[in-house]
N, C-alpha and C positions, 0 to 999 in steps of 0.2 A: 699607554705611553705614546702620548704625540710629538714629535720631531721634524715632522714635513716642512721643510723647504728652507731647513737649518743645515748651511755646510760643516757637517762636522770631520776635524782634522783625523787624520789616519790612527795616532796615539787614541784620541778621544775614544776614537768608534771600537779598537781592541777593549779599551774598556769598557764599554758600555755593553756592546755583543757577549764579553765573559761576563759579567753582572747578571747578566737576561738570561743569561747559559744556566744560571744559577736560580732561577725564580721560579715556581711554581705555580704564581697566583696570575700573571700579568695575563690579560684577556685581550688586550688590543693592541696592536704594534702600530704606528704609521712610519714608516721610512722614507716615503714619498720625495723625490728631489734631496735627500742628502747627501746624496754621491758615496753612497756606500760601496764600498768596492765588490767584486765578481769574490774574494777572499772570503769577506763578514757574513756576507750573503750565504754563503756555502757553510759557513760556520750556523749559523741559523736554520739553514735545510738540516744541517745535521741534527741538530739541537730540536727540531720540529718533529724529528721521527718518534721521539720519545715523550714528548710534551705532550701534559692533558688538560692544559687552563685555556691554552692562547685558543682565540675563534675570528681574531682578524688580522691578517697582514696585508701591510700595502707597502710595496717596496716600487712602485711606480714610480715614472721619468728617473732613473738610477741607469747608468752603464754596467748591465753587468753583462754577465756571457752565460755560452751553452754551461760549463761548470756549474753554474751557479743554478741553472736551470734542472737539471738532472738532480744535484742535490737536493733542491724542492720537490722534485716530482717523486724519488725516493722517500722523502718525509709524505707524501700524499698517497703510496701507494703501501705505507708501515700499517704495520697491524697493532703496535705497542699504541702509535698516535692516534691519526683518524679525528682530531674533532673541531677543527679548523671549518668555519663556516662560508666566510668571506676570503677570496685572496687577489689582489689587483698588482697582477706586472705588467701594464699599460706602459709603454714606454722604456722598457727595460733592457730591448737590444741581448733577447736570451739568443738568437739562434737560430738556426732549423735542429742542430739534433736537440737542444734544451726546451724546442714547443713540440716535439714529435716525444720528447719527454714525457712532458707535462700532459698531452693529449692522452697519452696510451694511460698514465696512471688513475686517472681520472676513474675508470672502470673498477678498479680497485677501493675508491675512495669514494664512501658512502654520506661521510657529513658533510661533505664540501655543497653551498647550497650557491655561491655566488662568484663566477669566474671573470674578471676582465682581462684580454689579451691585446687589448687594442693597442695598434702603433707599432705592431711587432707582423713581421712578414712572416704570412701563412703561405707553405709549400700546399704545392699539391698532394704531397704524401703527408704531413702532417696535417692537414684538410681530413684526409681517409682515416688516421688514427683519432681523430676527433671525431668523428661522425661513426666512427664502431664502439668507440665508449661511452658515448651520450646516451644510448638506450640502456647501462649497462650503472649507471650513477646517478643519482637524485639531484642535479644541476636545477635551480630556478632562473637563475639570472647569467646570462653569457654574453658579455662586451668582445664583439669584434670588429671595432670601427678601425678604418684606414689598415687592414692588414694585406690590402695588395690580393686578395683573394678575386680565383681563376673564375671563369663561370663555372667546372665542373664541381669544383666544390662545393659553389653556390648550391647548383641542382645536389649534390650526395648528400648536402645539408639539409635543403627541403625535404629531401625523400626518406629521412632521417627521421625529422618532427614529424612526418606524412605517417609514420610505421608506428611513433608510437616512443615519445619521451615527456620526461618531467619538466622541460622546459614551458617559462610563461612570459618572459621576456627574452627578447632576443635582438642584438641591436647589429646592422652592418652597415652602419651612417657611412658613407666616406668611399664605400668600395666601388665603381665600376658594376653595374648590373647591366648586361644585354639581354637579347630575347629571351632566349634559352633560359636564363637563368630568373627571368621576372616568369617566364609562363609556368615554373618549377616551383615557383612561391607562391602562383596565383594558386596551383593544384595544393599546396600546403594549409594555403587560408581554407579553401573550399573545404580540407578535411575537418573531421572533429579529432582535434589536436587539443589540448590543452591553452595553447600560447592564446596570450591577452596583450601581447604589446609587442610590434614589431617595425623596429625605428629602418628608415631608409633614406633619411635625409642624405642629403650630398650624393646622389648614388649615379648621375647622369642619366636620370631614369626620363625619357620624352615620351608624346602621345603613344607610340606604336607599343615601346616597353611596358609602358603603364597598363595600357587597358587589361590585360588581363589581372593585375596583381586588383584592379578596381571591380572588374567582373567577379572574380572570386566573392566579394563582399553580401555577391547576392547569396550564398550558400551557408555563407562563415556564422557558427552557431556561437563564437567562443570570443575571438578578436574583440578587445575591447578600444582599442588604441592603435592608430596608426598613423605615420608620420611620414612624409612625404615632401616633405619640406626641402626650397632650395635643389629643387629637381624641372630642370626645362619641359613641363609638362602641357602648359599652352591653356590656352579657351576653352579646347578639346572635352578638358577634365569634365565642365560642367555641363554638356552635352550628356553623359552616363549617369550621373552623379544622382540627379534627383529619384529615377527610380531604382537605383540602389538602395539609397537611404529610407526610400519607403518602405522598400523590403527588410532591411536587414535589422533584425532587433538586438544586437550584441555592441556595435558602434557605439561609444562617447562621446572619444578623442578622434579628430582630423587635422592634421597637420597640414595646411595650404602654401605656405608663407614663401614668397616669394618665387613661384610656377609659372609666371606670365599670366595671370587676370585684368581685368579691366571692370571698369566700373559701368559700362553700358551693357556687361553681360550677368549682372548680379542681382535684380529686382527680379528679373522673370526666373532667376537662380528660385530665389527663395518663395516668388511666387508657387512657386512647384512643388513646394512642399508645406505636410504638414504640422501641426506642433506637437503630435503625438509621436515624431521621430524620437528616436534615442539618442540622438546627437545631442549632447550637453556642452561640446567644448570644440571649436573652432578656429583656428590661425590664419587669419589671412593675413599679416601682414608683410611687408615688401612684398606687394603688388601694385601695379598704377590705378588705386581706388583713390575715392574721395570718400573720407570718413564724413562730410556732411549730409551724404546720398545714401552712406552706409552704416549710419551708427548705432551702437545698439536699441536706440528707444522705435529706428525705422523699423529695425531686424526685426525685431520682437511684433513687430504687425503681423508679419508670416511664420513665423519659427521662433516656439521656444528654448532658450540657448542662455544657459550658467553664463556660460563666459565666451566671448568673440572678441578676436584683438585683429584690428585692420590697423 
């Protein structure tokens, strides 16, 4: 049942939420933007504890509260439920005790394979119930873009994937990274971690921050994808870069776009490398290039590359 970003009236949604209370077959919920209230929401956590069809909810951009939060994280931490794969409160306004909820159940709740929290402020102490249950649950995929997260989180979260989780993507677009907390990601890549994709786009990550989470690359047996995008990273970047990518044979994806490049530093970029890289897919763009110096039939003289967007 899709509904996203259909306002439905208060009358409406009691019945719809009793209907659903009622169903045993429905597999995929989207609630996304319908202004379901903190009330229906909590009616649905309840209804979640005992349910064994549903495997996706999205109750994202919705004003709900910690209530509603707790209620879901009880249905995530039920032993009757359990089989819930996907669940996206992106935007949902739970709370600190309704994410320090949802953190701690988690360890509890073995099917859940796909969490988005983004757009919802992570405490420091729900930061630590998150990072003690992640080793503790079969998570693959965890959105925490724009959640206002500390740098020690940052680092209890590296040191977290570092020790040893089911995590493969992992995304913290949006948030503030400093030293501390890039050279906590750079020792994260360096490990044999599982993870294959780790977005950092928007992160105000500069040359000094950067370098390490980019030295790391020389180690990273696993990292398939990484994003970097929209990060005041500089010239700098390409100075490291090429004997990285000699070295590193796990690289696909780099995400460039828009770092401060220039197009008088990008021929002897590519001259420096070879086509046997593994780099298959590249973003440069918003950068001040000139796609006539840099297109892909030039690229392709130096560097074989699927896809390259300047």
């Amino acid at each position: 049942l899709n509904i996203a970003r259909n306002k439905v009236g208060e009358d409406a949604m009691k019945k719809l939420v009793k209907g659903l209370t009622k169903s045993s077959t429905v597999e995929n919920l989207n609630f996304s933007g319908t202004g379901i209230s903190p009330k229906y929401a909590s009616v649905l956590g309840e209804w979640l504890q005992t349910n064994r069809s549903l495997r996706a909810l999205n109750l994202s951009d919705n004003s709900l509260n910690s209530s509603a939060g707790v209620s879901i994280a009880k249905a995530l931490s039920s032993t009757q439920g359990g089989f819930l794969l996907t669940l996206d409160l992106a935007l949902s306004d739970l709370g600190d005790k309704g994410i320090k909820a949802i953190a701690t159940s988690l360890k509890d709740c073995q099917s859940l394979r796909e969490l988005n929290l983004s757009g919802n402020k992570i405490s420091k102490k729900a930061g630590t119930r998150l990072c003690e249950s992640l080793p503790k649950c079969n998570l693959k995929i965890l959105k925490l873009r724009v959640c206002s997260l500390e740098k020690d989180t940052v680092k209890e979260l590296a040191r977290t994937l570092e020790d040893g989780t089911t995590l493969i993507t992992l995304d913290l677009g949006g948030n503030q990274m400093l030293q501390k907390a890039c050279i906590a990601l750079g020792s994260m890549i360096s490990a044999s971690t599982p993870l294959e994709e780790l977005i950092l786009n928007e992160c105000m990550i500069g040359p000094k921050e950067g370098q390490p989470i980019l030295d790391a690359l020389l180690d990273s047996k696993k990292l398939k994808k990484l994003d970097l995008n929209l990060n005041p990273l500089g010239k700098q970047v390409l100075q490291s870069l090429p004997k990285i990518l000699l070295q590193n044979q796990s690289l696909n994806a780099l995400g460039l776009r828009g770092v401060g490049l220039t197009t008088s530093d990008m021929p002897d970029f590519f001259r420096s490398l070879r086509p046997q890289i593994t780099l298959q897919n590249l973003d440069l763009r918003e950068n001040n290039l000139e796609k006539s110096v840099l297109s892909p039939d030039v690229v392709s003289k130096f560097i074989s590359l699927k896809h390259i967007k300047i």
